[in-house]
C-alpha positions in Angstrom: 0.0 0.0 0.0 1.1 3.5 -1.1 2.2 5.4 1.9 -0.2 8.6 2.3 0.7 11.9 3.1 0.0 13.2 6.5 -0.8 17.0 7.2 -1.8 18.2 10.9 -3.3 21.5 10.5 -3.3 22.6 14.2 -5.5 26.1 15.0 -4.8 28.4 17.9 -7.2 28.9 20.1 -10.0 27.7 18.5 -13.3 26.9 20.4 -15.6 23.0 20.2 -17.8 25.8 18.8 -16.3 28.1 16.4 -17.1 25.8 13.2 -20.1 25.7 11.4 -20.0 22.1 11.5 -19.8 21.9 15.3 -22.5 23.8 16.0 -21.8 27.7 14.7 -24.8 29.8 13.5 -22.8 32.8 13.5 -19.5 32.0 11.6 -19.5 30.1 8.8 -16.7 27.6 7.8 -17.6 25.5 4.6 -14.2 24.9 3.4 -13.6 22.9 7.1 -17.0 22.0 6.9 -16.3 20.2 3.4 -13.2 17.9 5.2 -16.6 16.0 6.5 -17.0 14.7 3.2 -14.7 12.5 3.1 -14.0 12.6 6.8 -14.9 11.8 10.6 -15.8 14.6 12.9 -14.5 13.6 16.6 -16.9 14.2 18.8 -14.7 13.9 22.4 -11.6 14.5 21.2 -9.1 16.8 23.7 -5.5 18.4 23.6 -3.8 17.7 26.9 -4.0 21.4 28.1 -6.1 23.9 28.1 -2.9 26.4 27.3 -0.3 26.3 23.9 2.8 25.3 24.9 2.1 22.0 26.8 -0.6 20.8 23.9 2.0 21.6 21.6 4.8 19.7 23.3 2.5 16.5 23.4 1.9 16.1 19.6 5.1 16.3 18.8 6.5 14.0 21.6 3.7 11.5 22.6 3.9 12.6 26.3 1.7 14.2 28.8 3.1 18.0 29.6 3.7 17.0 33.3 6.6 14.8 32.0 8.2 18.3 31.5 8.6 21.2 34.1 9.5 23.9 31.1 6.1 22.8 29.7 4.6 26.0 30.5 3.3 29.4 28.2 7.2 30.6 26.9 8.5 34.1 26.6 9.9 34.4 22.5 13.2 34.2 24.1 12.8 30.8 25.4 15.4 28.0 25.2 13.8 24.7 23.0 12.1 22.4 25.7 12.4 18.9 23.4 15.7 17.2 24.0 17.5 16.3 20.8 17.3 12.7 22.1 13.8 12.5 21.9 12.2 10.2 19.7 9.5 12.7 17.8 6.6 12.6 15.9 8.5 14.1 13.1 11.3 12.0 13.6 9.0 8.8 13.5 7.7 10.1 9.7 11.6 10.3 8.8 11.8 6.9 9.9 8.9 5.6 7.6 10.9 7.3 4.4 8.8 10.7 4.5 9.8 14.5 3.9 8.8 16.4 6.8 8.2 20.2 7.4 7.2 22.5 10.2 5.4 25.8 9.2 3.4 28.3 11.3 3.6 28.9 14.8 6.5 26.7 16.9 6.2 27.9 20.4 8.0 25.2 21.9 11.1 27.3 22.2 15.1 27.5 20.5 18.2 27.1 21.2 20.4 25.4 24.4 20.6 28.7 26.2 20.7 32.3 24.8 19.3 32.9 21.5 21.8 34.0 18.6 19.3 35.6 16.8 21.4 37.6 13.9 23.6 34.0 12.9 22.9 30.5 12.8 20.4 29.6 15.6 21.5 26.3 17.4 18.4 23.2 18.1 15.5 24.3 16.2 12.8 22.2 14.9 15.3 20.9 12.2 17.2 19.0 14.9 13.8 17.5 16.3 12.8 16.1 12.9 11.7 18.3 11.0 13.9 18.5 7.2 12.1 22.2 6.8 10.8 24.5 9.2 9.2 27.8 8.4 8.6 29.5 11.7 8.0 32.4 14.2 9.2 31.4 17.4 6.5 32.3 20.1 2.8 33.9 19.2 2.3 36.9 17.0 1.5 38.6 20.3 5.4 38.2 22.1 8.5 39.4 20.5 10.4 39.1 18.4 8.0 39.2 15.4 9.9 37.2 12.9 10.2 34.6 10.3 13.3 31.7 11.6 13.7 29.7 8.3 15.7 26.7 9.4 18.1 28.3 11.6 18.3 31.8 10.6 16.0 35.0 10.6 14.3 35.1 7.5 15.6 38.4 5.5 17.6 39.9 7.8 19.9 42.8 7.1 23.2 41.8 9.1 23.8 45.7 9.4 20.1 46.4 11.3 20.8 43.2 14.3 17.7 42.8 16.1 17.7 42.5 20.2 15.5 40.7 22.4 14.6 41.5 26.2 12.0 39.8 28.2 13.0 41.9 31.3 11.3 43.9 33.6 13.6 47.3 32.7 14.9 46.8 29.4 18.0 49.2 28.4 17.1 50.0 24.9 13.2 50.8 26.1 13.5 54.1 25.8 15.1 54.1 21.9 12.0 51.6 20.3 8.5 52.8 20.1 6.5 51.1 23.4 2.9 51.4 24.0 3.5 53.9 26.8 6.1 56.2 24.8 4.9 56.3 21.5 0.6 56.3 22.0 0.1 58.6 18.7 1.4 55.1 16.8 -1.5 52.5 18.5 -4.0 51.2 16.5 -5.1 48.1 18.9 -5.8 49.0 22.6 -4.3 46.7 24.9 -6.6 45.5 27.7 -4.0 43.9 29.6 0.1 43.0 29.3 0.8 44.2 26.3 2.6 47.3 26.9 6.1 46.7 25.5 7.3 46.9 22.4 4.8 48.5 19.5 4.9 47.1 16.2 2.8 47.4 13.4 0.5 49.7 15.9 0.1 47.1 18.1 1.7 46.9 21.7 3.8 43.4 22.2 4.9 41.4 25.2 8.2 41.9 25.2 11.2 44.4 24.3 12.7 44.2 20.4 15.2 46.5 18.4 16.5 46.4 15.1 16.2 43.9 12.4 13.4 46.1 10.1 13.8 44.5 7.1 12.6 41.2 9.1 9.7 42.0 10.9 6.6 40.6 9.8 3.3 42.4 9.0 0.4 41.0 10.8 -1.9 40.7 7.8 0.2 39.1 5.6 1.0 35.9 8.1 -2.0 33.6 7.0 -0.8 34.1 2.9 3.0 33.4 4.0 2.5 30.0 5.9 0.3 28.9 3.3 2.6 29.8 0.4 5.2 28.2 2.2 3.1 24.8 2.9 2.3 24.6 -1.0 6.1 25.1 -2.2 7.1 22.5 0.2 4.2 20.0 -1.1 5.3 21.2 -4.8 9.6 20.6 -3.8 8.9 17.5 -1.9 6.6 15.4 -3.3 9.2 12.6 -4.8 8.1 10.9 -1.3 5.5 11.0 0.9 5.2 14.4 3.3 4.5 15.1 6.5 3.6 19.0 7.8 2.9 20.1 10.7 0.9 23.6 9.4 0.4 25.3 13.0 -2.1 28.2 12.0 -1.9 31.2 14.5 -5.6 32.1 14.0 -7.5 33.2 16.5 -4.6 33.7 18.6 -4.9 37.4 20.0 -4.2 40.2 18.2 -6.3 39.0 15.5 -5.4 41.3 12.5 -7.6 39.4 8.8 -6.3 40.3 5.8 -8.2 43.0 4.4 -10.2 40.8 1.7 -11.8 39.2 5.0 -12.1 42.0 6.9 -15.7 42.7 8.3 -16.6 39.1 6.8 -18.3 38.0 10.2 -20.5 40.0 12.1 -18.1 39.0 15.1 -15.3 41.4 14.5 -11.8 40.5 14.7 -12.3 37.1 16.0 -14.9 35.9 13.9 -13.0 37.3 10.6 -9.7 35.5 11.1 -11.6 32.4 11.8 -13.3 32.6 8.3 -9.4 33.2 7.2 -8.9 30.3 8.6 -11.2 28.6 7.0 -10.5 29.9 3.7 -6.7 28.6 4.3 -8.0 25.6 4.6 -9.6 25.5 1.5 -6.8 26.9 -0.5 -4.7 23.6 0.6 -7.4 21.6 -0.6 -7.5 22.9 -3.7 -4.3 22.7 -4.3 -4.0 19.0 -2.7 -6.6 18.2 -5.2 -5.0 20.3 -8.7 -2.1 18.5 -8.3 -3.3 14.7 -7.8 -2.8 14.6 -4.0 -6.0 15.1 -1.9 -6.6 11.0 -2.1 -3.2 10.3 -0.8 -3.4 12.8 1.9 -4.5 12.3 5.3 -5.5 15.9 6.6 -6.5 16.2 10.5 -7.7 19.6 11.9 -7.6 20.7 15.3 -7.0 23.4 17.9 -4.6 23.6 20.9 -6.9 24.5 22.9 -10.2 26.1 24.3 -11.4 29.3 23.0 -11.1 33.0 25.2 -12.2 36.0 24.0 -10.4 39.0 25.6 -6.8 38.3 25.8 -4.8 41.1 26.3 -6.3 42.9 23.4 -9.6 45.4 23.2 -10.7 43.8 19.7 -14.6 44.2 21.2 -14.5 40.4 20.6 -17.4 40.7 23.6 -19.0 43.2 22.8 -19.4 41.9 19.1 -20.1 37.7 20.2 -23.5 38.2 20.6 -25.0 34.7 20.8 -22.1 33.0 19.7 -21.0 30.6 22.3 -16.8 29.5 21.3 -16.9 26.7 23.5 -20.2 25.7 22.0 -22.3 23.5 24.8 -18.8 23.2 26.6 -18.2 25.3 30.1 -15.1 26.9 30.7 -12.8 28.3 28.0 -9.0 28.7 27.6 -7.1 28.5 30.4 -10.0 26.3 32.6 -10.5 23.1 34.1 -13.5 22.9 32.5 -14.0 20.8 29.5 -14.3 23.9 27.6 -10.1 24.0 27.9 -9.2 21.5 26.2 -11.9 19.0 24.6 -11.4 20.7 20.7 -13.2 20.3 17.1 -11.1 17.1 15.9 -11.7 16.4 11.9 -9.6 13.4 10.2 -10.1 13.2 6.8 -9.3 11.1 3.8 -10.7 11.7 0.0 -11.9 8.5 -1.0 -10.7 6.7 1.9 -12.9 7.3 4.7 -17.2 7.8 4.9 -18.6 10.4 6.5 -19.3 9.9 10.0 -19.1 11.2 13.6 -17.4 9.4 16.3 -17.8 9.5 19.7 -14.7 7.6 20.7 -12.8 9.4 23.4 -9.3 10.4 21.8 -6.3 12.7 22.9 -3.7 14.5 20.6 -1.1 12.9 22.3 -2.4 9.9 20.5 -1.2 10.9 17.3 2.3 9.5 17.1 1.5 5.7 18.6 -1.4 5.7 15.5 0.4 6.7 13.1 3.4 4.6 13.9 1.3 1.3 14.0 -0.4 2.8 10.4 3.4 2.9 8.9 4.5 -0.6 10.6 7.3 1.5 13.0 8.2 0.0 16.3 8.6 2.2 19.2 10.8 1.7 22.1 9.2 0.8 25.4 10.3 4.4 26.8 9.1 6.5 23.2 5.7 8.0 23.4 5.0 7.2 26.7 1.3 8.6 26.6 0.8 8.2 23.2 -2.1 5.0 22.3 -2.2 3.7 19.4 -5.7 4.7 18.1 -5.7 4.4 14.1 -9.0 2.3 13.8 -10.5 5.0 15.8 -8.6 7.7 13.4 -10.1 5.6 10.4 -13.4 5.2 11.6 -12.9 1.4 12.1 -13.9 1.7 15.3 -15.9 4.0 17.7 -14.3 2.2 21.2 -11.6 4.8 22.1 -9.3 5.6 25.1 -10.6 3.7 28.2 -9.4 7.4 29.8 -7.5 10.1 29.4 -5.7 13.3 31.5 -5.4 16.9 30.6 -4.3 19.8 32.6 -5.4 23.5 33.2 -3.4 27.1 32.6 -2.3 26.1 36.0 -1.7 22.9 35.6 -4.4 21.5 37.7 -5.3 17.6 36.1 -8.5 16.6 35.0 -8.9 12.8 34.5 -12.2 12.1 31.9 -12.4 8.2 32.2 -15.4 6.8 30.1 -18.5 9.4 30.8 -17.2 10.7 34.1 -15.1 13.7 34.1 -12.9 14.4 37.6 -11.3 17.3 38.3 -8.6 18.0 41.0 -9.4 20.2 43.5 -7.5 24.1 43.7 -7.0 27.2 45.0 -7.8 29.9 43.1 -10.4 32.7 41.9 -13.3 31.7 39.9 -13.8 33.8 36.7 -10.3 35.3 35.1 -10.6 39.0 35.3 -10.6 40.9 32.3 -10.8 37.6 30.1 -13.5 36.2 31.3 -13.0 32.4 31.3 -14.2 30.6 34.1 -10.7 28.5 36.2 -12.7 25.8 37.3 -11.4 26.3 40.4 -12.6 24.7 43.8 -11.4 23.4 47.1 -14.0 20.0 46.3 -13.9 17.4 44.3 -15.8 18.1 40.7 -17.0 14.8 39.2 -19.7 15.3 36.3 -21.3 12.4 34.1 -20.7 13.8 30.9 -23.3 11.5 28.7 -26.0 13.8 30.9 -24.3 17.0 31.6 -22.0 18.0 28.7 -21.8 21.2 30.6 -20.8 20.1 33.9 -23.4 22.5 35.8 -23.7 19.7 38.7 -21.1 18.0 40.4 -22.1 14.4 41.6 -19.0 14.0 43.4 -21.1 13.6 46.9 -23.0 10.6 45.3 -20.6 8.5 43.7 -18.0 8.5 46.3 -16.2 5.3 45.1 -15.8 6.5 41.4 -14.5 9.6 42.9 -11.7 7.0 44.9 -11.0 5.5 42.0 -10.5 8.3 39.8 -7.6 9.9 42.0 -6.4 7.1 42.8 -5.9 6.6 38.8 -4.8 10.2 37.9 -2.1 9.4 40.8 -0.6 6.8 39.4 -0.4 8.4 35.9 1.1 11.5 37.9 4.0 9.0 38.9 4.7 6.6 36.4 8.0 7.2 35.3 10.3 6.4 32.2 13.9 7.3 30.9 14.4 8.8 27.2 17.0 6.5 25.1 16.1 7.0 21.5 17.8 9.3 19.1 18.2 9.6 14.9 
């Protein structure tokens, strides 16, 4: 059998209800919608956090964040959190004989130490796995706000260096337009943290100087990953391919493109999710011009829950109306709640796979274990040690999923769902994030909610079912402490 091609197209903060075929009234997404066709909508499908970084390091490793203590939200600055000697997802496609490539949002970090931006950047996503990677390093809302093509700044003028500086005081503040020195220049209000540097008229986290000819415009980022996804699909299609397309949509500040501008009555938020969308369908397209859409395997999903205000006043409230991100979910970004991290999950297949909706419960971490047993690769005892092999669930050969699963909060609190039950840990903590919104979760009790009954978990049964309760931490414990040493490398 011909070896397909495998693209993960992986949204940013994306809500279980922010897609038309999930429930949306209010935005409409055809071109995701139109994956269906030829594909299985996942019904209980989650990241394993409610927060970037950590979902992100569990695709590409196999493993549960809390097997890392740097797996946390990362300044632009940070040092790469993925040990060379790793066994990868990417690394397990270069082991099956396929081309592999990174573009979009990375996140998980550079580098052993400090950062040599202006040469050749040391452990990037090219020593992980990855032949090609076509990257910015954090979000589009931290510094420095530039393209990293395989270890060095895309179009950089060696006689403008750029400078980093995640501290407090920076020294060079006071020579770069901030949001507090330079207000005339602002055209996006920040509603909280992003005060530092201003580019593009919008306030950054983080200090950055120099390197003009680099910087990227915030419009132009959803043309330039895609772009770059179709020339790699056009150089390296001798062998079977495997990207990793990490959009940054609707990752805050959400700046469309100004043919999609005021395409939702949602604002902002709602417009760079029908960009989005349209990304999508431009992929398709060309998957499908050039002979490819029935040997690819294309799965969409987010990193996590949706949040409206975060850090920017884009009037994404004000504007939401009856739109409700999380869809029937409670909770949002950040939470406990299932609204954190249970995500739209689409696998599709042209030609290859019905149309259907599965209810099997599934995790990202899964992904690597699946496709591993799909392309006959053995993994070592201490590879992927979260990671289930679930590719007759993927294929729709099967609707019996994960007997359970774990995912963690913005503060790392662990939430075991195990069949219909859902437990959470109890924590310390305010209830409802001010400014954005999102409910935490928190509570000194134990939560427990049957989930076939009360998708969103409005009463906690924990009192009545004392023994499931037992059970459940008792389970979530022993995850918590299992243990394993990394021995694999390429």
């Amino acid at each position: 059998m011909k070896k397909p091609n495998v693209i993960i197209i992986y949204a940013d903060d994306l809500g279980y209800g922010d897609l038309s075929c999930y429930g949306a009234e209010d935005i409409n997404t055809p071109n995701i919608d139109n994956l269906l066709e030829n594909g299985i909508k996942f019904t209980n499908a989650y990241s394993t956090s409610a927060v970037c970084t950590p979902a992100r390091y569990s695709i590409i490793t196999g493993e549960y964040p809390f097997r890392n203590e740097y797996t946390k939200i990362l300044p632009g600055n940070a040092k790469c959190i993925i040990d060379t000697d790793v066994y990868t997802l990417p690394k397990m496609f270069k082991t099956a004989g396929y081309n592999t490539a990174v573009i979009g949002k990375w996140h998980l970090g550079l580098s052993d130490g400090d950062i040599n931006w202006n040469g050749q950047i040391t452990k990037t996503p090219n020593d992980l796995g990855f032949d090609y990677s076509f990257i910015f390093p954090g979000t589009n809302d931290r510094v420095p706000l530039v393209y990293i093509k395989n270890r060095q700044i895309y179009n950089l003028d060696p006689n403008d260096p750029i400078e980093v500086c995640y501290q407090m005081k920076c020294p060079f503040e006071n020579e770069i337009d901030t949001y507090e020195n330079s207000p005339e220049k602002i055209v996006m209000e920040s509603s909280m943290g992003h005060n530092r540097s201003l580019i593009n008229g919008i306030g950054r986290i983080g200090f950055m100087r120099g390197g003009k000819s680099a910087i990227w415009k915030d419009d132009e980022l959803s043309e330039t990953f895609l772009g770059e996804v179709k020339n790699f699909i056009d150089e390296k299609r001798d062998k079977p391919f495997f990207i990793y397309y990490a959009l940054h949509q609707p990752h805050v500040p959400r700046v469309p493109s100004a043919r999609f501008k005021g395409a939702t009555a949602l604002g902002p938020r709602g417009d760079v999710i029908v960009e989005l969308d349209w990304c999508i369908g431009e992929l398709t397209s060309y998957l499908r011009e050039n002979n490819l859409l029935d040997d690819t395997i294309i799965i969409f999903s987010s990193d996590n829950g949706p949040v409206l205000n975060d850090g920017y006043d884009d009037k994404a409230y004000e504007l939401n109306k009856n739109h409700r991100p999380a869809g029937p979910l409670r909770g949002g970004k950040y939470s406990k709640f299932d609204g954190g991290a249970r995500v739209p999950f689409i696998l599709s297949w042209s030609n290859n796979i019905s149309k259907a909706e599965s209810p099997a419960l599934l995790s990202q971490v899964d992904l690597m274990n699946s496709f591993a047993n799909m392309l006959d690769i053995s993994l070592d005892k201490y590879d992927a040690k979260d990671s289930q092999n679930m590719i007759d669930v993927l294929l729709g050969k099967t609707i019996v999923g994960r007997p359970s699963l774990v995912f963690e909060s913005g503060k790392k609190i662990r939430i075991l769902r195990r069949g219909k039950w859902a437990y959470l840990q109890p924590s310390e903590g305010e209830e409802i994030i001010p400014i954005v919104l999102n409910e935490t979760g928190n509570s000194l009790n134990d939560q427990l909610y049957n989930m076939d009954y009360d998708i969103s978990q409005r009463i906690n049964v924990a009192d009545q079912y004392p023994q499931i309760v037992e059970s459940m931490k008792q389970e979530l414990e022993q995850i918590l402490q299992s243990t394993h040493t990394r021995k694999k490398s390429i």
